[in-house]
Every structure is written in structure tokens, then in C-alpha cells.
BADRENNU-326147 format. One record per residue (C-alpha): residue in three letters; x, y, z. Coordinates in steps of 0.05 Angstrom, whole numbers, plus 5000, padded with zeros to 4 digits. Each point is the difference from the previous one (the first is absolute). Layout:
ALAXYZ...
//
This chain:
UNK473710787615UNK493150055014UNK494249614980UNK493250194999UNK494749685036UNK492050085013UNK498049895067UNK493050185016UNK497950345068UNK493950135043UNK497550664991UNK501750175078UNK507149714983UNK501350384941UNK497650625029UNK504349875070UNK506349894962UNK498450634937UNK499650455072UNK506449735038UNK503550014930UNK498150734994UNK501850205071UNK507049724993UNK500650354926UNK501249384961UNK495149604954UNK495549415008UNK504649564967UNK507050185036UNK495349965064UNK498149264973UNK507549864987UNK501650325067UNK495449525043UNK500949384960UNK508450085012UNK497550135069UNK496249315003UNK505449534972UNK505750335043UNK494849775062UNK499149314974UNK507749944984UNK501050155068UNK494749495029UNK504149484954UNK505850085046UNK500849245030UNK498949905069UNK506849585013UNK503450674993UNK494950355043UNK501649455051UNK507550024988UNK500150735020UNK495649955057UNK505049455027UNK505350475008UNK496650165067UNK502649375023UNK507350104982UNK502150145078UNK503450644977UNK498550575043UNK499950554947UNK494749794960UNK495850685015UNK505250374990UNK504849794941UNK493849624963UNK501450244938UNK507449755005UNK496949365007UNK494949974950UNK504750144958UNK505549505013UNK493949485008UNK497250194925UNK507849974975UNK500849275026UNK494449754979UNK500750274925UNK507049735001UNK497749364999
//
């Protein structure tokens, strides 16, 4: 459901966003919609905790001499062991 909100622009800002809304064929508002989604996605990812940034980065050190190669494989068993826990 959507809710309805007033948000008042610049004039250059309202006029930017009218002419990239019309250029992609879509209005002002699903433009709006469009770029605030866009935002909170970006910060969402920014929230990600830098433990499991580290943890990952760690796996450099494992001594195993596939990392480059099978480093999905070991992302993978890395995430599943430590959301088993």
C-alpha cells in the first residue's frame, strides 16, 4: 500500500528529476519511489558488520591452495558454518 507524502524540491531538483522521469517514460513519483528504494538498498548494504567483512577476508589465510580458484566453494561452506551455529 502506498502512502502519500509531500516532499518539497528546489526548482533545479524538481526540474532534473520531471526530465530524467520523462526520458525513462515513467512519472515523477515512480522516479521518487525508484531512487528512494535505491537509497535504502545502499544504506542496507553499508549496515553489513564488519566482523563478517573480516571473517571473509580471513579466508586468505586458510593455507589452502585453491582459494582463487574454488572461492566460491569456500565462501560458501564458510557462510554454512558459521550460520549453523
Amino acid at each position: 500500500m502506498k502512502t502519500k507524502t509531500m516532499v518539497y524540491l528546489e526548482r533545479a531538483q524538481h526540474r532534473a528529476l520531471r526530465e530524467r522521469a520523462r526520458a525513462e517514460g515513467i512519472s515523477l513519483a515512480a522516479l521518487i519511489r525508484r531512487l528512494a528504494d535505491e537509497h535504502l538498498n545502499e544504506t542496507r548494504l553499508r549496515a553489513v558488520p564488519p566482523a563478517t567483512f573480516r571473517a571473509l577476508v580471513a579466508l586468505g589465510e586458510s593455507g589452502q591452495i585453491d582459494i582463487a580458484t574454488e572461492h566460491d566453494a569456500h565462501l560458501a561452506r564458510a557462510l554454512r558454518r558459521k550460520h549453523a551455529r
